[in-house]
C-alpha positions in Angstrom: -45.3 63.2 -44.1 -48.5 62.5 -45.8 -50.8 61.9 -42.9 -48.7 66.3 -41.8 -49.9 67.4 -44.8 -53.5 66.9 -43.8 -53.6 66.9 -40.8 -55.5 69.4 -38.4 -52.6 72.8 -38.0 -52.9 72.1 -34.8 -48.9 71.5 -34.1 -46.4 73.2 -31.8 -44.8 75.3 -34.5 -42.7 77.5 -31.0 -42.7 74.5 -29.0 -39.6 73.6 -26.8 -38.3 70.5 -26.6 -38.5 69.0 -23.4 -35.0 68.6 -22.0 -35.2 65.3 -20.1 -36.2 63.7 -22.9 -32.8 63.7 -24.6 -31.3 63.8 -21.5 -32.8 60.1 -20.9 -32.1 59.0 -24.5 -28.5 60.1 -24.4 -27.9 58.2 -21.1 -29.5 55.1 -21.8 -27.7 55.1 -25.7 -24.2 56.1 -23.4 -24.6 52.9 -20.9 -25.9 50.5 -23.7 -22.5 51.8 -25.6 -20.5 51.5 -22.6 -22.1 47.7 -21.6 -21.2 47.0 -25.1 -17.9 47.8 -25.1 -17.1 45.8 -22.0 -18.3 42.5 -23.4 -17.1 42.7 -26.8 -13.6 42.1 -26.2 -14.9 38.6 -24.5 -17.4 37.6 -27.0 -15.5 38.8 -30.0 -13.1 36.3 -29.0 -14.7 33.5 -28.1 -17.2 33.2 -30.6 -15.2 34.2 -33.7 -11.6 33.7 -32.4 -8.3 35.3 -32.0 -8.0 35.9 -35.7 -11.1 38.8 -35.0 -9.8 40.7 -32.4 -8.4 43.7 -34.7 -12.2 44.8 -35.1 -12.7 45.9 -31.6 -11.3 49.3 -32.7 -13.7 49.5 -35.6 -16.2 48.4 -33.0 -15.2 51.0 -30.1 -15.4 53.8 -33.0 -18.9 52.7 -34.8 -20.9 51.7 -31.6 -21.1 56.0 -30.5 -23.2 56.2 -33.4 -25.5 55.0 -30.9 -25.8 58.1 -29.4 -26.6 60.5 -32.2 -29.5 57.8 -33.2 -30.7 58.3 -30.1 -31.1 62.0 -30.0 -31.9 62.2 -33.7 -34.8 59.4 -32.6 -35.7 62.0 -29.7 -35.7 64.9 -32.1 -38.0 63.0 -35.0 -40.3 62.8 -31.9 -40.3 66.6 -31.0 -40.8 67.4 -35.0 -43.2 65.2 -35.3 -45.3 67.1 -32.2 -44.2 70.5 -33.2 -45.7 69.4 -36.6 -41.8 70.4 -38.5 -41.7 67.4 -40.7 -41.0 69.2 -43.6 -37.4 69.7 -42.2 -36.8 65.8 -41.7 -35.2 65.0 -45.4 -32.9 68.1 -45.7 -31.9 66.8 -41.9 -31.2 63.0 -42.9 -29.7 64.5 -46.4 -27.0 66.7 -44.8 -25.7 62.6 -42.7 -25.4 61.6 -46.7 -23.6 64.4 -48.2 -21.2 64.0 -45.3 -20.6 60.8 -45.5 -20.4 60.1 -48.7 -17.3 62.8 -48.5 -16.0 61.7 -45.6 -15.4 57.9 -47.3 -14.2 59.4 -50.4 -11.5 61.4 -48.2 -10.6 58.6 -45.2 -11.5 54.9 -46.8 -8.4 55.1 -49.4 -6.1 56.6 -46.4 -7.4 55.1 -43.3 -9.4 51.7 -44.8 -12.0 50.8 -42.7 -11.6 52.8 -39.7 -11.4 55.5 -41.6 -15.5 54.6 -43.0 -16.2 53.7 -39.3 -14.9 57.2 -38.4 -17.2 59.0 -41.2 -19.9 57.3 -40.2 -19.7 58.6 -36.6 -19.6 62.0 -37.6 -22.3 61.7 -40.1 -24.5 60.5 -37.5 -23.6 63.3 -35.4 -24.3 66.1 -38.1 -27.4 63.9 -39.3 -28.8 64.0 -35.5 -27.2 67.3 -34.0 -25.4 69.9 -36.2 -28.1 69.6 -39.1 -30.8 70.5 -35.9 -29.1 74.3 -36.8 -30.1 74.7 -40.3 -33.7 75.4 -39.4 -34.3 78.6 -37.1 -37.3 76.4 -35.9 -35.1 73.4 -35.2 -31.8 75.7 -33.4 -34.0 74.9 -29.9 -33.5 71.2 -30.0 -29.9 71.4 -31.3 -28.9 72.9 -28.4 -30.9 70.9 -26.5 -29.4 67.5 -27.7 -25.5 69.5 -27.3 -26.4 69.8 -24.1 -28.0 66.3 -23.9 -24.5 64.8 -24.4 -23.6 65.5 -20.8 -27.2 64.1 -19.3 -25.6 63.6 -16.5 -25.6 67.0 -14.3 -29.6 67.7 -15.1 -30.7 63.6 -14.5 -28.8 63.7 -10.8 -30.4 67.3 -10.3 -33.8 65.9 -11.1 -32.7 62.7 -9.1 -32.0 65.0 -6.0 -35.0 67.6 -6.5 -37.2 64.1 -6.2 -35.5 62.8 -3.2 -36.3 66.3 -1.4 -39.9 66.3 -2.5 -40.6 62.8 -1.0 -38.5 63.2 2.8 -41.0 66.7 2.6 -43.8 64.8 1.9 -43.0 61.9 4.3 -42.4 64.7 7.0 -45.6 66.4 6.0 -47.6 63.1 6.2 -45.9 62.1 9.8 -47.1 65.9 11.5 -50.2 65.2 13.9 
């Protein structure tokens, strides 16, 4: 935050965030979750036994937090080029106030799944819903809602690709 505070005003102040960008982050957090998911039932078992299976549910619940890190990690890039850093503690602050409420309301009821269950929506208002505090920041937040469904705009660009290379190859195959 320093190295902001002198540096040249040069920043994006009304940039957009760039779509794909989160798009890309969300997917490749959503299949690293989803890979993970599938082998920890295996591994948990045979490396730590039978006696550790219960934790696969405090597992399957804490390893989504994945996602929101990677669209907050997406969005510290954007403020960082828009020159917003300023916003970054009040952002990571609002994840602590609602977690430390969340475990004093779920850990005595729910025990650890209730902490694992606070923790995922901290991270989620951390990353996403404290992108709406800021009028300069409501942009990305909608971008990084609509980020966790990547899939519709990645297969789009996927397909708007495909078309650009067969008319390319066409192009280069005219006499």
């Amino acid at each position: 935050m320093l190295a902001a505070r002198w540096a040249p005003r040069t920043h994006l102040a009304n940039a957009t965030p760039e779509p794909l960008m989160f798009d890309i982050a969300a997917a490749a957090a959503m299949v690293v979750v989803v890979l993970g998911l599938l082998i920890a039932a295996p591994l948990v078992r045979w490396v730590f036994g039978e006696a550790y299976a219960p934790s696969l549910a405090l597992f399957a619940v804490h390893a989504w937090t994945c996602v929101a890190v990677a669209l907050d990690t997406a969005r510290q890039r954007w403020l960082v080029a828009a020159g917003l850093q300023r916003c970054t503690p009040w952002l990571a602050g609002s994840g602590a106030v609602v977690a430390i409420g969340l475990n004093l309301a779920l850990l005595p009821i729910f025990g650890a799944m209730g902490a694992a269950c606070a923790a995922l929506v901290a991270s989620l208002v951390a990353a996403i819903g404290s992108s709406f505090f800021f009028p300069q920041t409501r942009a990305v937040g909608w971008v990084q809602c609509r980020a966790l469904w990547p899939w519709h705009r990645l297969w789009r660009l996927w397909r708007q690709r495909a078309r650009q290379e067969a008319t390319t190859q066409h192009v280069a195959t005219l006499p």
